[in-house]
C-alpha positions in Angstrom: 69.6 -20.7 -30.6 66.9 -19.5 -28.6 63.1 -19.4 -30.1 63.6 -15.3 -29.4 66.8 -14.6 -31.8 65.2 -17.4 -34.4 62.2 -15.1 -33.9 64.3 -12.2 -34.8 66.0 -13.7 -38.0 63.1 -15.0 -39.5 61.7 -11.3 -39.4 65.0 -10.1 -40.6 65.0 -7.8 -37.6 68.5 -6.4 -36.8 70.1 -7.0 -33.0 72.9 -7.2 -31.2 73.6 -10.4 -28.2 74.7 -9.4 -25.2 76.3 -12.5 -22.9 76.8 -12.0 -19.2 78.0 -14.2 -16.2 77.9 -14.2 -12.7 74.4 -13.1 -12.0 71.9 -15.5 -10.2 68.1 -15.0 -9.8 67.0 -14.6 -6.5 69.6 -11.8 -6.1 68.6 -8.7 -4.8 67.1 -6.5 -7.8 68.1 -9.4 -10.7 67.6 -7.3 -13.7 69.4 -4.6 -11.9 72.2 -6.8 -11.9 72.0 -8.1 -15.7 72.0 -4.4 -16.6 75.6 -3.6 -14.8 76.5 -7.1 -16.1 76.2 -6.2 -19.4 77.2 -2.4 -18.9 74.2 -1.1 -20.0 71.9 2.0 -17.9 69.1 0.0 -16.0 66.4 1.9 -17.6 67.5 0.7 -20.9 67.4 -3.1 -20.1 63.8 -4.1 -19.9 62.5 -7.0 -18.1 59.7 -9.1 -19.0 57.0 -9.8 -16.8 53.7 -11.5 -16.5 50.6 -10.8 -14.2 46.9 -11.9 -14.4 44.8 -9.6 -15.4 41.5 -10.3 -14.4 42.3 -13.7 -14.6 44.2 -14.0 -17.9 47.8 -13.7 -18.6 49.7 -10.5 -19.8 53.3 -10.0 -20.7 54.2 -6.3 -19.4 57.7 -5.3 -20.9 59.4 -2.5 -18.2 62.7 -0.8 -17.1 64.9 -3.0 -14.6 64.4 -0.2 -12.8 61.3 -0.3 -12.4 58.4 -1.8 -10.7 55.1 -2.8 -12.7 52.5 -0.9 -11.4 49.7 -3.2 -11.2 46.8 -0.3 -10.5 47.7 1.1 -14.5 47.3 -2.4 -15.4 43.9 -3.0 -14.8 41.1 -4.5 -11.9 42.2 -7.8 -10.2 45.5 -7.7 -11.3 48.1 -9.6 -9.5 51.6 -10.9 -10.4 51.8 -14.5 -12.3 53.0 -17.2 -10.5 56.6 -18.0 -11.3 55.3 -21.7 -12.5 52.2 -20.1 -14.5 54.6 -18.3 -16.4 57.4 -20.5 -17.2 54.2 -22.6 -18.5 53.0 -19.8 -20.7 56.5 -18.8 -22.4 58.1 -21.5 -22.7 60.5 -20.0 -20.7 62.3 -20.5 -17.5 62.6 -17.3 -15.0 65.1 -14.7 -15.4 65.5 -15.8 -18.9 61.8 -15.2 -20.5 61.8 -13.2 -23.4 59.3 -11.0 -24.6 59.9 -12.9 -28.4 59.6 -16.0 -29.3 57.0 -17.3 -26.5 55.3 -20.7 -26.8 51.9 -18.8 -26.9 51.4 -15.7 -27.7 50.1 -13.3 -24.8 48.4 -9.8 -24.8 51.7 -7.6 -24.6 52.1 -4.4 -22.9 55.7 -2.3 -23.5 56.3 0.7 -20.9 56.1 3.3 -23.4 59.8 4.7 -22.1 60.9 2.2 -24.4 60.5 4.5 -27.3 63.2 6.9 -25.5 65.8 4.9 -26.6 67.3 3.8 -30.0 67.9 0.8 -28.7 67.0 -1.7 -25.6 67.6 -4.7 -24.3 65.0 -7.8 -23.0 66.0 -11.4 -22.7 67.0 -13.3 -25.5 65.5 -16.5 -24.1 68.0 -17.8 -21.9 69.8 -16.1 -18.4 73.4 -15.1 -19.4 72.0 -13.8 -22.6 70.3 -10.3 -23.3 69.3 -9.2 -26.9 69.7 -5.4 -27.9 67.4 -4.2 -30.5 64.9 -0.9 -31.9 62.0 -0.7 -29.1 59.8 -0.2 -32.3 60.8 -3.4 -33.7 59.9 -5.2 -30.1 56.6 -3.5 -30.3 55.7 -4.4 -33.9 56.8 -7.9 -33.8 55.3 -8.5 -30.6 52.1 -7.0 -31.3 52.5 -5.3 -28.2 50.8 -2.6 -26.9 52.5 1.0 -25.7 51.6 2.9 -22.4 53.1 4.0 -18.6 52.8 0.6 -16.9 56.1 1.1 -15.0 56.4 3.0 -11.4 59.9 3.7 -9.5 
């Protein structure tokens, strides 16, 4: 069990796991990839990323379609080091999870999460994707909700 789904039974939140094979980071468009893995629409599988933000770390929660767009972000702005953010989480890349993160970090979700009934982030781990209410993401991430995603 990952510290994302123990994350989600302690707070009773309903999901739904989603395993996949056969995808490796480093791949083209990775969460792309996860999404027809898991036969799901791209914009409903959301990836979680983390930049700097004048020089502290964010997680920004977007479409796998989608690029963050680091001008609605904020000044100085630039994309976390791959290292930096395995650190942060807890996590290792292409499996971080917006749940569950060894410290918690100032969370952004791209507010086309709330078009959906459900979506799906990482559940901690590549091979594994989580499906769940974006309003339950939001609340028990704390997160914050506004366009942060660009095509």
């Amino acid at each position: 069990m990952t510290p994302a789904i123990e994350a989600l039974r302690t707070a009773a939140v309903e999901y739904r796991l989603h395993e996949y094979e056969g995808v490796e980071v480093g791949e083209g468009d990775y969460a792309v990839a996860v999404a027809a893995a898991v036969g799901v629409e791209p914009e409903r599988l959301f990836k979680t990323l983390l930049a700097s933000v004048g020089g502290k770390l964010q997680v920004f929660v977007i479409p796998a379609d989608r690029q963050l767009d680091l001008r609605a972000v904020g000044k100085r702005a630039v994309m976390a080091e791959r290292a930096a953010a395995e650190r942060a989480t807890g996590y290792v890349a292409g499996g971080i999870s917006p749940l569950g993160q060894r410290r918690p970090l100032p969370t952004t979700v791209d507010e086309s999460a709330l078009e959906h009934e459900t979506v799906l982030v990482s559940a901690g781990r590549r091979g594994l994707q989580v499906e769940l209410d974006p309003r339950e993401l939001v609340r028990l991430t704390g997160a914050e909700v506004r366009a942060v995603a660009k095509r």
